[in-house]
C-alpha positions in Angstrom: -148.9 -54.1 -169.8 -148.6 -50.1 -170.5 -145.6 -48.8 -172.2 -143.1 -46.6 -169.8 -143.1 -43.2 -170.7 -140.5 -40.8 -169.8 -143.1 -39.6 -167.2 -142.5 -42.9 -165.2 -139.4 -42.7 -164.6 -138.9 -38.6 -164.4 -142.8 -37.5 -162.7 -143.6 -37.1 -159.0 -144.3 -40.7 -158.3 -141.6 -41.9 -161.2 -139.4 -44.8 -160.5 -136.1 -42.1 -159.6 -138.5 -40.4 -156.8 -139.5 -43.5 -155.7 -135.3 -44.2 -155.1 -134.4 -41.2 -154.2 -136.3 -39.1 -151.0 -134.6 -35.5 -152.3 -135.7 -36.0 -156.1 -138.2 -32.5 -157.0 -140.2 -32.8 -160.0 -138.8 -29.9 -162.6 -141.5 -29.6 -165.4 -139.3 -28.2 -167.8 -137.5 -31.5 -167.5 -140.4 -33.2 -168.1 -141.2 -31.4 -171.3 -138.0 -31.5 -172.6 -137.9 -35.6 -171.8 -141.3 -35.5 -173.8 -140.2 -33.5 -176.7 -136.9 -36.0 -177.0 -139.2 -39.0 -177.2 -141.2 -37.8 -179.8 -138.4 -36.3 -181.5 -136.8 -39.9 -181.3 -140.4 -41.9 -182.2 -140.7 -39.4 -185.3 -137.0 -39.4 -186.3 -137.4 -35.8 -186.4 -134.6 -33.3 -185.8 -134.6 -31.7 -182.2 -132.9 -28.6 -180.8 -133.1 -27.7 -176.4 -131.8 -25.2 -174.4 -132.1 -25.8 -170.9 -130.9 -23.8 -168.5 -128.9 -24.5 -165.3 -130.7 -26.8 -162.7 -133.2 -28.7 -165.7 -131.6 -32.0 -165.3 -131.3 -32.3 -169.3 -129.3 -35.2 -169.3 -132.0 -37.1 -167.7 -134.1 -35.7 -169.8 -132.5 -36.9 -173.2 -130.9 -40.2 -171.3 -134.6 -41.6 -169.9 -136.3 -41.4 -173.4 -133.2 -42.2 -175.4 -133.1 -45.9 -173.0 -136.4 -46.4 -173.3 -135.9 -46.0 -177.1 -133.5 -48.6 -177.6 -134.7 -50.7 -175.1 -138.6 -50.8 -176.3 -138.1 -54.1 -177.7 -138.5 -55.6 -173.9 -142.0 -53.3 -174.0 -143.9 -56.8 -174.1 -142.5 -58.1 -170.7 -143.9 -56.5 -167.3 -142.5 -52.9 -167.4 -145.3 -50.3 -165.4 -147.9 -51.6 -163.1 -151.5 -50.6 -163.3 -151.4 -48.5 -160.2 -148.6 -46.6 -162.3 -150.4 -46.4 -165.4 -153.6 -45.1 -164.0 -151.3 -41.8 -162.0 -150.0 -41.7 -165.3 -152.0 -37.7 -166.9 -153.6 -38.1 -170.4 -150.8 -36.2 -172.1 -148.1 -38.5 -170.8 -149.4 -41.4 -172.7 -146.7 -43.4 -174.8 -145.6 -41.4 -178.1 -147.4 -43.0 -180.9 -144.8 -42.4 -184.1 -145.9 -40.4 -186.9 -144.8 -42.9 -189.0 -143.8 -46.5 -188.7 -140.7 -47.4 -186.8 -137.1 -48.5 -188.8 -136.8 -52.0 -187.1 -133.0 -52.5 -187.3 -131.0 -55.9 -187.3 -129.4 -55.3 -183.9 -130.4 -53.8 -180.9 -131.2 -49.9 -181.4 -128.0 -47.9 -180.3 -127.6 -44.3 -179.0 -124.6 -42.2 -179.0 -124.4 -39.5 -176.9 -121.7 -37.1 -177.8 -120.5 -34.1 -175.0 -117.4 -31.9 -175.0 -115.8 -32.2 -171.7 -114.5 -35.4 -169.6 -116.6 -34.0 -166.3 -119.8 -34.0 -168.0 -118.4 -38.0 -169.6 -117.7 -39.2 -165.6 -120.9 -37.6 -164.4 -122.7 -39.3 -167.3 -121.1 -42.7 -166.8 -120.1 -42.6 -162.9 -123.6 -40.8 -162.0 -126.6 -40.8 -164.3 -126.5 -43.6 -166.2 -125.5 -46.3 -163.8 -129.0 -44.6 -161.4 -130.8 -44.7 -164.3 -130.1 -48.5 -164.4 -131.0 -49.0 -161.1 -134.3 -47.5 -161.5 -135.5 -48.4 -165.4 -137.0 -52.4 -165.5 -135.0 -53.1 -168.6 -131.5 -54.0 -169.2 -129.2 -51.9 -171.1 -125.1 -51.4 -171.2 -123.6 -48.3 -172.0 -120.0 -47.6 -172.2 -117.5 -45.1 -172.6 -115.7 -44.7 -175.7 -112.3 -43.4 -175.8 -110.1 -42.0 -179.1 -107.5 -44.5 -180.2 -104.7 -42.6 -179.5 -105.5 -43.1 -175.5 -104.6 -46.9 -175.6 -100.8 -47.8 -175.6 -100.3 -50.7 -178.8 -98.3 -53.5 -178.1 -96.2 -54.0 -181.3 -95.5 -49.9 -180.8 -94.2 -50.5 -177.5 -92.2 -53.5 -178.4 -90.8 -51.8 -181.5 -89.7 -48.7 -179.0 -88.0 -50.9 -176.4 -85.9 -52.1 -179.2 -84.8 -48.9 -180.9 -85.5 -47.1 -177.5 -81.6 -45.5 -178.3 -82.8 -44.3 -181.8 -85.7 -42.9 -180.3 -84.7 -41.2 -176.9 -82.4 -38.9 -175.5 -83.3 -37.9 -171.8 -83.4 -40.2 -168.9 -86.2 -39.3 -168.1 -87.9 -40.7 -171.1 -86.2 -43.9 -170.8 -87.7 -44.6 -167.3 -91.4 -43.9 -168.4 -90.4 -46.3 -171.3 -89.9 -49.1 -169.0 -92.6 -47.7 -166.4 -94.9 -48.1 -169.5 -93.8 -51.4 -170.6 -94.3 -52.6 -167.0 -98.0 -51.1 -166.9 -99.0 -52.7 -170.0 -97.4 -56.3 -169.3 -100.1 -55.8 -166.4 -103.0 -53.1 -167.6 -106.7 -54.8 -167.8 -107.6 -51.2 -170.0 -104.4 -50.3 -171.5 -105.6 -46.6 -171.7 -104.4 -43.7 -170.4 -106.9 -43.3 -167.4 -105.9 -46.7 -166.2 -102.2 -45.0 -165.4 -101.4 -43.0 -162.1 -99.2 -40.3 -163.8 -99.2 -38.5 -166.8 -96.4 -40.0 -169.8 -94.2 -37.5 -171.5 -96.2 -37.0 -174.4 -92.6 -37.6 -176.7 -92.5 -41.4 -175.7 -96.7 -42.0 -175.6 -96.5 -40.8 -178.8 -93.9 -43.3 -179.8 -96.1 -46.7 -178.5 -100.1 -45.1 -178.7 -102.4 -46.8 -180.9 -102.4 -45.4 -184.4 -104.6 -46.2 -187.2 -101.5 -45.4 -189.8 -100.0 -47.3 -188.0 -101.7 -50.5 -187.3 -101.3 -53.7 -188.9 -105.0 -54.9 -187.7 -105.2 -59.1 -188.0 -102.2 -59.2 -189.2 -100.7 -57.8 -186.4 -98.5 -60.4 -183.5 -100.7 -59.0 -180.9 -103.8 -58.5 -182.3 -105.4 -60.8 -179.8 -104.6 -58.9 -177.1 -105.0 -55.7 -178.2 -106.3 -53.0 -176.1 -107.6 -50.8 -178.6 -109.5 -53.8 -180.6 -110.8 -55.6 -177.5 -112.0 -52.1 -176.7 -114.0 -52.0 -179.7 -115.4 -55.1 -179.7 -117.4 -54.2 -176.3 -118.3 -50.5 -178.0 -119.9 -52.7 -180.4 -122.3 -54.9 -177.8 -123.1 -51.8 -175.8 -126.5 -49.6 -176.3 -125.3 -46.3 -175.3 -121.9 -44.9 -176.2 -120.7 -41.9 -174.7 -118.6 -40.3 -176.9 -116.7 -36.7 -177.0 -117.5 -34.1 -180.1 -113.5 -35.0 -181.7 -113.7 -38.7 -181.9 -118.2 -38.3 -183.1 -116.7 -36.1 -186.0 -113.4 -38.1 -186.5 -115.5 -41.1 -187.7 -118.0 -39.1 -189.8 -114.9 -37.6 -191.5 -113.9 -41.2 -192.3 -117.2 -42.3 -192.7 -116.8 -40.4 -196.2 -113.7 -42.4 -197.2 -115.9 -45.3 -196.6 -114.5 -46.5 -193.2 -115.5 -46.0 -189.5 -114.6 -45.5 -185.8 -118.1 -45.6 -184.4 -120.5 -48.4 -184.8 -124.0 -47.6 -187.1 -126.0 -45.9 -184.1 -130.2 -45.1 -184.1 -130.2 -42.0 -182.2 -127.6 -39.7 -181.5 -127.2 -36.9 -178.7 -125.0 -33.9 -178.7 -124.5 -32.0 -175.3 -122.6 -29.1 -174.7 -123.9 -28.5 -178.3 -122.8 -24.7 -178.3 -118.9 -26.4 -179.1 -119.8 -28.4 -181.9 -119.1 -25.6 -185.0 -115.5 -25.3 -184.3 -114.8 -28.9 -183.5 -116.8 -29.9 -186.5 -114.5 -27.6 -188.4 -111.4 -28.8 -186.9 -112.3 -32.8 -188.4 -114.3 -32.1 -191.3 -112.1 -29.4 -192.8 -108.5 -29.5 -194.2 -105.8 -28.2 -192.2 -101.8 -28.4 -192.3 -99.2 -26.3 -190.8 -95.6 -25.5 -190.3 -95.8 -27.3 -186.5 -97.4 -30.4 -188.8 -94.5 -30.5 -191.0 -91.9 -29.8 -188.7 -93.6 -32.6 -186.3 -93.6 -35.7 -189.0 -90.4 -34.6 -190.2 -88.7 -34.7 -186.8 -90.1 -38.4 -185.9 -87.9 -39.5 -188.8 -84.8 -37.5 -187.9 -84.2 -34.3 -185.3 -80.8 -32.6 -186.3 -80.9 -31.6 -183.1 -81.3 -34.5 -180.8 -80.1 -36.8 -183.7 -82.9 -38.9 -182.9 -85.8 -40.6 -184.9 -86.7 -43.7 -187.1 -83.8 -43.4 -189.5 -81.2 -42.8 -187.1 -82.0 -46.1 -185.7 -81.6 -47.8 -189.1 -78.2 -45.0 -190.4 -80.5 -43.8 -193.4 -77.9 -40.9 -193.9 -78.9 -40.0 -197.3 -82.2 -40.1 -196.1 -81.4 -37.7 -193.2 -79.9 -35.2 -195.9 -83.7 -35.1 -197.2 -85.4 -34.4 -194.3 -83.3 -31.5 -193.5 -83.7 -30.9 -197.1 -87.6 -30.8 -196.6 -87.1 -29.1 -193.8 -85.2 -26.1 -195.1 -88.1 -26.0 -197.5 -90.9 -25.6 -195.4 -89.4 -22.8 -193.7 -89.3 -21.2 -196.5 -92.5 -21.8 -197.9 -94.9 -21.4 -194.5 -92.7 -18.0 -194.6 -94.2 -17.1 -197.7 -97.6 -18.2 -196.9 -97.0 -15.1 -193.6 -96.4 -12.8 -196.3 -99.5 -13.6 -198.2 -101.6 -13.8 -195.1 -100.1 -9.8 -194.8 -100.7 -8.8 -198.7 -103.8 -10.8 -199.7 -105.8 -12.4 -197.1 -107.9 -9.6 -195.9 -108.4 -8.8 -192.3 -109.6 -12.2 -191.4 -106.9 -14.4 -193.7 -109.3 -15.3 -196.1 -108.4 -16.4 -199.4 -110.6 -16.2 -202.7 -108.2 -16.7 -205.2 -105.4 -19.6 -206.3 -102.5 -18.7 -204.7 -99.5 -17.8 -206.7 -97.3 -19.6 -204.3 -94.7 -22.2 -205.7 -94.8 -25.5 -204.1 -91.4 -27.1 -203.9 -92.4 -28.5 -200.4 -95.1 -31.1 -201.8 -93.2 -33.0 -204.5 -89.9 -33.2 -202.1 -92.1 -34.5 -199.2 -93.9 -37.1 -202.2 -90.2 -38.2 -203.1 -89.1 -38.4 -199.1 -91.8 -41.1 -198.6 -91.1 -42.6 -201.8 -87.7 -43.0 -200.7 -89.4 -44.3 -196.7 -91.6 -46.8 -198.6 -89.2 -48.3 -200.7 -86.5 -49.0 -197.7 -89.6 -50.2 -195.7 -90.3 -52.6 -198.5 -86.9 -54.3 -197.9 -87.4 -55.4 -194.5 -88.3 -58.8 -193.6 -90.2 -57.7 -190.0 -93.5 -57.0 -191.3 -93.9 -55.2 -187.9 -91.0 -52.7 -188.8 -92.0 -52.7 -192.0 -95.2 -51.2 -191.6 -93.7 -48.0 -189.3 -92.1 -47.4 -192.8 -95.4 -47.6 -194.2 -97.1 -45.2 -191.9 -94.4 -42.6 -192.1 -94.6 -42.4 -195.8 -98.2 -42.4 -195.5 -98.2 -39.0 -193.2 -95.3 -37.6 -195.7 -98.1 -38.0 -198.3 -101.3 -36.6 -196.7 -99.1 -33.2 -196.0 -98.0 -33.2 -199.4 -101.1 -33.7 -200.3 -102.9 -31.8 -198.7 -101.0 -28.6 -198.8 -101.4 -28.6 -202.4 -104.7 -29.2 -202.1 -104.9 -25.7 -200.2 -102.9 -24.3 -202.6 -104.9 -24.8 -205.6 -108.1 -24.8 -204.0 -109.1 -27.9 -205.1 -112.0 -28.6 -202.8 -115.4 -27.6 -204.0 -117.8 -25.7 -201.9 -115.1 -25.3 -199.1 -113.4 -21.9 -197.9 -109.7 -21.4 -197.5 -108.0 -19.3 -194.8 -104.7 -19.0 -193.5 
């Protein structure tokens, strides 16, 4: 039987006007569904721009399923009455060269910007789309880590909650949160009715620092891991542009967050330079320092992981590293003023002394070594993770300093 072609599904007499009585045939649509096949079929590189009203994301979503579905091509997909409508030039794509056959199923990734265009793709256009193509596919939505709530993080929190919080306020989402998990089927953020104070979902979210993976009590049930078990059965992942370049940043460390994909699709494209920038590049500031230093103690509040545990003498470091990245992001305004230009570029090694980097290297020294001592392996390891975030900063700011990345530019 004849191959489908994007022209089946998307033409006048195509399976989606055949379900729908409003559906118009838009030609540019069907030329840009064209160009995405063979752009797919020739593993070729492929840049659109549609305007408003094209229907693009059919138009990259019907060939991109009928990519990673072609392996069903053999069973009854297009009837002859359907293949004879079918114009010359809408025959199937014929690759320029032979196909990659993987070990799995082929998988696409389709990467946008905003959450409307993620709900229209998965509330909308792909669950049609599986209504109208004759071969079975799964898609599914996949969400940054940080959205699910972790188990052991929660139950750590409940007991320390005293260490941790000061308002009332926070302690009833605590419990409101606890409840919701004990009884969550998702365990991510869109699954709750309100909104958490982003100080306590911070305290229990799913962390990769953080994260004790097998080893962990409730590693079983894990939100997060069960999760990503079904990203990695599904054919079509709809991702955003953060998390798509969050996993090729630690794709070069030699770990991922994404599964090995065939094709992948970025809408909203015209957002992908600065977000791309945002995950590949190094960055570090004051509101970074200050942040990681105040989840181990805030002076203020007197709150944080070593108030639970009276680290005193560690305390008296924090506020030491504190004092001393004041004064050194104050020095780093001053160069910005004298030596950065008009856009805050710099060329040249700075002259700055670093003071900040070694103390922040000896803090988590100092983190580790008490974390070493305890017999929880659970608490042990939020000792672990703090030093860990002490030493990326530390690292990282003298990494700017020194300019120690080939080919990269540094601003302020």
């Amino acid at each position: 039987m004849p191959m489908l072609t994007p022209f089946d599904i998307l033409g006048p007499q195509g399976r989606i006007a055949a379900r729908l009585d409003s559906y118009e045939q838009r030609d540019e649509q069907l030329a840009m569904a064209d160009a995405v096949a063979a752009a797919i079929a020739d593993r070729q590189h492929l840049i659109v721009e549609a305007g408003t009203g094209v229907g693009k994301s059919f138009a990259y979503l019907v060939p991109a399923i009928l990519a990673a579905t072609e392996a069903e091509a053999d069973r009854p997909s297009a009837s002859a009455e359907e293949a004879a409508e079918r114009p010359p030039d809408r025959a199937p794509r014929v690759p320029d060269r032979a196909p990659r056959v993987p070990d799995r199923a082929p998988r696409v990734i389709v990467s946008t910007h905003t959450i409307s265009l993620q709900e229209q793709l998965m509330g909308q256009d792909l669950p049609l789309l599986a209504s109208v193509i004759p071969r079975e596919f799964s898609s599914v939505l996949v969400k940054g880590r940080s959205n699910y709530v972790s188990l052991r993080r929660l139950e750590n929190a409940l007991q320390r909650a005293d260490g941790l919080f000061r308002d009332d306020e926070e302690f009833r989402h605590l419990r409101q949160l606890a409840d919701w998990a004990d009884k969550s089927g998702d365990g991510s953020l869109t699954d709750l009715s309100y909104r958490p104070l982003p100080a306590v979902w911070d305290e229990i979210a799913s962390d990769s620092s953080n994260c004790m993976g097998r080893k962990c009590p409730h590693y079983k049930d894990c939100f997060y891991y069960r999760a990503r078990r079904r990203v990695h059965h599904a054919q079509v992942l709809v991702v955003n542009h953060a998390l798509f370049f969050s996993d090729l940043a630690l794709r070069r460390m030699g770990v991922s967050l994404l599964p090995d994909s065939d094709v992948v699709i970025f809408d909203e494209a015209h957002n992908l330079e600065s977000v791309a920038g945002d995950h590949l590049g190094l960055s570090v500031s004051g509101g970074q320092v200050r942040y990681v230093l105040g989840k181990l103690y805030n002076d203020r509040t007197n709150r944080g992981l070593l108030v639970h545990y009276e680290l005193r003498q560690l305390q008296q470091e924090v506020d030491r590293c504190r004092f001393l990245a004041d004064d050194f992001f104050a020095e780093i305004v001053e160069l910005r003023r004298t030596a950065g230009g008009e856009n805050g570029r710099i060329r040249e090694v700075s002259p700055l002394e670093n003071p900040l980097s070694p103390a922040l290297d000896e803090l988590a020294k100092k983190i580790g070594t008490f974390g070493s001592r305890l017999d929880d392996e659970s608490k042990r390891q939020d000792f672990t993770a703090a030093a860990a975030r002490l030493n990326l900063l530390a690292d990282n700011l003298e990494a700017w300093r020194r300019q120690s990345i080939d080919d990269a530019v540094y601003w302020i």
